[in-house]
Backbone as a chain_set.jsonl record, in Angstrom:
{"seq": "XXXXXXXXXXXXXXXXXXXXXXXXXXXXXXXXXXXXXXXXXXXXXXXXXXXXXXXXXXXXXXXXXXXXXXXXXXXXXXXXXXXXXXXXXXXXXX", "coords": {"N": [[-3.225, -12.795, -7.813], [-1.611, -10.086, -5.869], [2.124, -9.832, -5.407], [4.747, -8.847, -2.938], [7.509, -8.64, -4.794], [10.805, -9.78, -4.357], [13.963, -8.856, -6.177], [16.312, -8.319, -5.845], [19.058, -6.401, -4.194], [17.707, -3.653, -2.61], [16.029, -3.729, -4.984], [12.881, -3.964, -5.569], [9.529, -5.076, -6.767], [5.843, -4.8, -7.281], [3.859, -7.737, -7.814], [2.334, -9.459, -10.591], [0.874, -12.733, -9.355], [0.565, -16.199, -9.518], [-1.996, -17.994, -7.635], [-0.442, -19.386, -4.443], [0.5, -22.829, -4.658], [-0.075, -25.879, -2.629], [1.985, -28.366, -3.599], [3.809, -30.721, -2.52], [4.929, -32.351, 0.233], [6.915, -31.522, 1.556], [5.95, -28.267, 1.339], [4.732, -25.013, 1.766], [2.762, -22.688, 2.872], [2.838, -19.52, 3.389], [1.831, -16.536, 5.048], [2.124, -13.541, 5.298], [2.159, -10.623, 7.934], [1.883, -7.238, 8.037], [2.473, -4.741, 10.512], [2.699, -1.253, 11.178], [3.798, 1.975, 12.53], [2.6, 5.343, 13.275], [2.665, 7.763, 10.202], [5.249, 10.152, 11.028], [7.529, 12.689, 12.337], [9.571, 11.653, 11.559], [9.355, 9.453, 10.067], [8.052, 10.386, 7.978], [9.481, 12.811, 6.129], [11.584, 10.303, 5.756], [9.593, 8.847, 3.97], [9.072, 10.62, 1.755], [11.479, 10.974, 0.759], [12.19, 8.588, -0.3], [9.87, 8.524, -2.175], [10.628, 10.611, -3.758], [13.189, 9.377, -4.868], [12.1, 7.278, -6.468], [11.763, 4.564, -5.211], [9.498, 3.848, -4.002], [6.89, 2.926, -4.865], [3.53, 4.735, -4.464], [1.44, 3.551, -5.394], [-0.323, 0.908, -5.017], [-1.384, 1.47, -2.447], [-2.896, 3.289, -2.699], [-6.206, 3.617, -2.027], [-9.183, 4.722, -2.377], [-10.4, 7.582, -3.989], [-11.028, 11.064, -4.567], [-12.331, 14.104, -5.799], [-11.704, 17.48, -5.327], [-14.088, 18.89, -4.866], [-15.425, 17.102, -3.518], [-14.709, 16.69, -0.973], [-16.225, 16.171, 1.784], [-17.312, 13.95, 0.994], [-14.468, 12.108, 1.085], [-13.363, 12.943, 3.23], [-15.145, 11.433, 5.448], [-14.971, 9.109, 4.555], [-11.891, 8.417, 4.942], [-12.304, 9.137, 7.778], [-14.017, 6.791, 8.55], [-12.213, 4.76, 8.098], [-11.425, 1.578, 8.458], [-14.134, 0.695, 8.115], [-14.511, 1.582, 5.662], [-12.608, 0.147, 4.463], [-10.025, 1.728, 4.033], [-7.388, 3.064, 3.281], [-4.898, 4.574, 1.835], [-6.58, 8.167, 1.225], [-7.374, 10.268, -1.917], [-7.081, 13.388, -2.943], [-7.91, 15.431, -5.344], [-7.707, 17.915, -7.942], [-10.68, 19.736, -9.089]], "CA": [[-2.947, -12.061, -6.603], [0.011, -9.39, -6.308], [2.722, -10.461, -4.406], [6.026, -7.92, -3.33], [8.861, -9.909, -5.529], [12.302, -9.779, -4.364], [14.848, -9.177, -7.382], [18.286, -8.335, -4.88], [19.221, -5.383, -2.615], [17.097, -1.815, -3.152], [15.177, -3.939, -6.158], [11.413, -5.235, -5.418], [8.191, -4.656, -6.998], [4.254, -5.755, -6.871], [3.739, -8.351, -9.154], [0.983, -10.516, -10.308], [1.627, -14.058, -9.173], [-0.855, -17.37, -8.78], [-1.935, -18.457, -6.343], [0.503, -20.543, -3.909], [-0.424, -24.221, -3.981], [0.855, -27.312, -2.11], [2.499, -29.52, -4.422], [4.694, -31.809, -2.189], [4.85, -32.665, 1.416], [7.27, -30.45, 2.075], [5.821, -27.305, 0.794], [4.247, -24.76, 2.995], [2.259, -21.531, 2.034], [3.047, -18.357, 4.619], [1.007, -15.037, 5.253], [3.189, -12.532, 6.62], [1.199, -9.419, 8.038], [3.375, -6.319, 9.255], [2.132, -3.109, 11.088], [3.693, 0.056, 10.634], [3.491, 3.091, 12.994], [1.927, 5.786, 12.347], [3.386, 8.858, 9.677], [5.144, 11.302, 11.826], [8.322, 13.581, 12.066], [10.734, 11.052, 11.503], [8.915, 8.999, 9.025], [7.436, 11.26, 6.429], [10.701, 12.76, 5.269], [12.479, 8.983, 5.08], [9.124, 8.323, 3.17], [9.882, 11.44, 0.842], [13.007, 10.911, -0.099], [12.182, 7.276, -1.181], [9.186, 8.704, -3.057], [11.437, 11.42, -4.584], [14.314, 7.992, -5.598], [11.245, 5.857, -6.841], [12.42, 3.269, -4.228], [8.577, 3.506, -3.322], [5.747, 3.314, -5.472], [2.295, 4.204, -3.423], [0.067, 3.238, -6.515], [-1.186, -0.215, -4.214], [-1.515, 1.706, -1.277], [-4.856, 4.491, -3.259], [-7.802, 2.733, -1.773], [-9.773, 5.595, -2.747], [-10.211, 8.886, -4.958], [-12.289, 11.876, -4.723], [-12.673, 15.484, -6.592], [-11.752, 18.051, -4.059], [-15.25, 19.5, -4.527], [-16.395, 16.197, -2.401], [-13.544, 16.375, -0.041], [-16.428, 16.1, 2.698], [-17.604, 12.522, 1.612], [-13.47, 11.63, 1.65], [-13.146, 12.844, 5.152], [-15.881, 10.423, 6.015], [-14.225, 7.468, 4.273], [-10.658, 8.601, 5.759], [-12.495, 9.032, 8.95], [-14.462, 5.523, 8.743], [-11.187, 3.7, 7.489], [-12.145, 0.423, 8.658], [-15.249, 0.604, 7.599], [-14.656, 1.941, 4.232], [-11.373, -0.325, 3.931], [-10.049, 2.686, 3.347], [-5.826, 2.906, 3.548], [-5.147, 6.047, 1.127], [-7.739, 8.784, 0.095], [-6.512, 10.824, -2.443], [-7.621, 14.614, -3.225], [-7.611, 16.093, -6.828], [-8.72, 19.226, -8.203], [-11.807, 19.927, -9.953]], "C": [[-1.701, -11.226, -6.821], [0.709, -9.801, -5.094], [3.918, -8.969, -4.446], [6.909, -9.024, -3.733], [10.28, -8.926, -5.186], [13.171, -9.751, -5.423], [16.298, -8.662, -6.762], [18.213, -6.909, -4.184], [18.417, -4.303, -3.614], [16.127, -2.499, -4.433], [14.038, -4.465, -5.819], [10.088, -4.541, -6.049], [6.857, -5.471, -6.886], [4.101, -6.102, -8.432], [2.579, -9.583, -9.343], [1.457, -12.142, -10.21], [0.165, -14.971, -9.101], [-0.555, -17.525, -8.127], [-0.925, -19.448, -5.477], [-0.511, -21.643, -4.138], [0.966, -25.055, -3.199], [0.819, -28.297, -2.809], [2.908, -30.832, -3.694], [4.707, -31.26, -0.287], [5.532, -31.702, 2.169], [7.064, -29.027, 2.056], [5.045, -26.286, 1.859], [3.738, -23.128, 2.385], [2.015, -20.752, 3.565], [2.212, -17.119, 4.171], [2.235, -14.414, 5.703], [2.496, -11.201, 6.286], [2.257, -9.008, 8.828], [2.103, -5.527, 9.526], [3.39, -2.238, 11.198], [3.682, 1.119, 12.145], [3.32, 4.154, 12.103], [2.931, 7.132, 11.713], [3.469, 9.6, 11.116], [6.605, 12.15, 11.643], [9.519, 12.804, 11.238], [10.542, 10.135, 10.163], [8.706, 9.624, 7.402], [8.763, 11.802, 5.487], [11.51, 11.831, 4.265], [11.084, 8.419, 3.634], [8.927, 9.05, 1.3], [10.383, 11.604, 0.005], [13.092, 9.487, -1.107], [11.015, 7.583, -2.336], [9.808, 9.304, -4.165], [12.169, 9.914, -5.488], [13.599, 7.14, -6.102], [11.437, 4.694, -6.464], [10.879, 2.754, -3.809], [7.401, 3.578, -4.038], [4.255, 3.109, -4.904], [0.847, 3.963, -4.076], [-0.921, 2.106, -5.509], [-1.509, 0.499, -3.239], [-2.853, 3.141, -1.021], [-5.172, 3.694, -2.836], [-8.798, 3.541, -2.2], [-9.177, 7.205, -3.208], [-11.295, 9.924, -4.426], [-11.79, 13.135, -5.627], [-12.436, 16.47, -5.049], [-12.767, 18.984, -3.803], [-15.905, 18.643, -3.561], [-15.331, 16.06, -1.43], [-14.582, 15.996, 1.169], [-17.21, 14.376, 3.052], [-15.831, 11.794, 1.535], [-13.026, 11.634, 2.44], [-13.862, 11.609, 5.875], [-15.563, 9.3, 5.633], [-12.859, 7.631, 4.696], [-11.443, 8.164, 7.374], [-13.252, 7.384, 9.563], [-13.402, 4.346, 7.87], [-12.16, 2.489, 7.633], [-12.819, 0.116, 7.977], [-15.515, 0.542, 5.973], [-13.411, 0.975, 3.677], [-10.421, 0.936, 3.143], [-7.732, 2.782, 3.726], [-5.105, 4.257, 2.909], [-5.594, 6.844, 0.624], [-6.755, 9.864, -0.28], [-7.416, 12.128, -2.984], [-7.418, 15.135, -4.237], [-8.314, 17.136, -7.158], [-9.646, 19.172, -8.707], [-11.632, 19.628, -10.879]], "O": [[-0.872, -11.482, -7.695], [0.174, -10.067, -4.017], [4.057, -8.222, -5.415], [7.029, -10.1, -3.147], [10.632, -7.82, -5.596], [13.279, -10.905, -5.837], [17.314, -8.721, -7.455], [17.171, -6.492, -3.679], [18.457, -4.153, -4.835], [15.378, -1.655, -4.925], [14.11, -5.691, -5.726], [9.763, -3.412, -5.682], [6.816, -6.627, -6.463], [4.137, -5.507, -9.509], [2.122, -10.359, -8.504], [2.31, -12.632, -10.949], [-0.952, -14.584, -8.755], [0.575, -17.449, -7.644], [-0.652, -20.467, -6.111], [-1.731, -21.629, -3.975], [2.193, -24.956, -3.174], [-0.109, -29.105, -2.813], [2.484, -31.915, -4.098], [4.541, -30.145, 0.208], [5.073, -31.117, 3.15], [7.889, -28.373, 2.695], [4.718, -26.848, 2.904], [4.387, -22.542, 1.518], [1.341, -21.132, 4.522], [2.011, -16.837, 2.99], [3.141, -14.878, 6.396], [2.255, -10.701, 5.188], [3.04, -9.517, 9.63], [1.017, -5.618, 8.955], [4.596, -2.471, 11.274], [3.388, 0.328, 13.041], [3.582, 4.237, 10.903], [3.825, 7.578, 12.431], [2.609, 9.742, 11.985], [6.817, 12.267, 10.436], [10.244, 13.354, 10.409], [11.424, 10.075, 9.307], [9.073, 9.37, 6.254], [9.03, 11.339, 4.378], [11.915, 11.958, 3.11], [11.414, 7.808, 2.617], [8.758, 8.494, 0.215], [10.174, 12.093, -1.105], [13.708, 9.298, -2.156], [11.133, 6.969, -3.397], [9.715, 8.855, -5.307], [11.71, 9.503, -6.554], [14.153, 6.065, -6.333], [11.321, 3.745, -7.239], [10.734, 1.613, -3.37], [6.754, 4.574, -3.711], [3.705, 2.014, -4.79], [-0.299, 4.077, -3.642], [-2.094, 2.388, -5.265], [-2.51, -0.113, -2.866], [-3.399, 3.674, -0.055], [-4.539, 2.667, -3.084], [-9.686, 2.768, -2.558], [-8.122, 7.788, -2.961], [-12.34, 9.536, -3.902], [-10.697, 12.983, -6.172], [-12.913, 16.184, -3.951], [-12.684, 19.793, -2.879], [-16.782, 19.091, -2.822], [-15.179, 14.88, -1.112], [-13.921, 15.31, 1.949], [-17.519, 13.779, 4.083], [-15.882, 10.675, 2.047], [-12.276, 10.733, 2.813], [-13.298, 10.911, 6.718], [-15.851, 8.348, 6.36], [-12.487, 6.476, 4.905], [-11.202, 7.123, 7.984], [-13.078, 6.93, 10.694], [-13.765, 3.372, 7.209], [-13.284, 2.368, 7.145], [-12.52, -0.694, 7.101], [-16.279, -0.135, 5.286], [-13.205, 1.015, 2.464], [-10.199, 1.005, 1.934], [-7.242, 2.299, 4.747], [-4.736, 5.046, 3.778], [-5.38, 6.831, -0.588], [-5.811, 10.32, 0.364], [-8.51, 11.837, -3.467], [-6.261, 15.549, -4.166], [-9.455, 17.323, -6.735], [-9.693, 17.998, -9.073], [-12.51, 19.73, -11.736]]}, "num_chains": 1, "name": "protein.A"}
C-alpha cells in the first residue's frame, strides 16, 4: 500500500509500506480521510507555487490519461468522476 511518510517539517513523501497489522493489545490501525475544497482563486496559485518548489508531487493524484485527439472520451470520464474513479485526467498532445 502507499502511505504519506512523515520525515520532519516541509519533508513527506508517498511511500510503499505493508500493510498495518495488530500485534499487541495496545495497537490500533487508523484511516484518516480528508476533503479538500474545490480549486479556485485562492488555491490554485498556493498550489502553483508548491508545484513550482516540488513541495508537491501530483504523480498519485493522474487517475487517468488521454491523447488530446480523444479529449471527448476524457471529458466523459472527468465528467463521470465517480463513476470512472476518476480524480485527475490528464491531456497530451498527439
Amino acid at each position: 500500500m502507499k502511505a504519506l511518510v512523515y520525515h520532519g517539517p516541509g519533508r513527506k513523501a508517498w511511500e510503499a509500506k505493508p500493510r498495518p497489522e495488530i500485534a499487541r493489545p495496545t495497537d490500533a490501525a487508523v484511516r484518516i480521510v480528508t476533503t479538500t475544497r474545490l480549486v479556485d482563486t485562492v488555491t490554485t496559485p498556493m498550489l502553483l507555487k508548491m508545484l513550482a518548489a516540488g513541495a508537491l508531487d501530483p504523480t498519485p493524484l493522474v487517475t487517468h490519461r488521454f491523447r488530446l485527439d480523444d479529449i471527448m472520451r476524457a471529458y466523459d470520464t472527468f465528467a463521470n468522476a465517480a463513476k470512472e474513479k476518476a480524480l485527475k485526467v490528464i491531456l497530451a498532445g498527439a
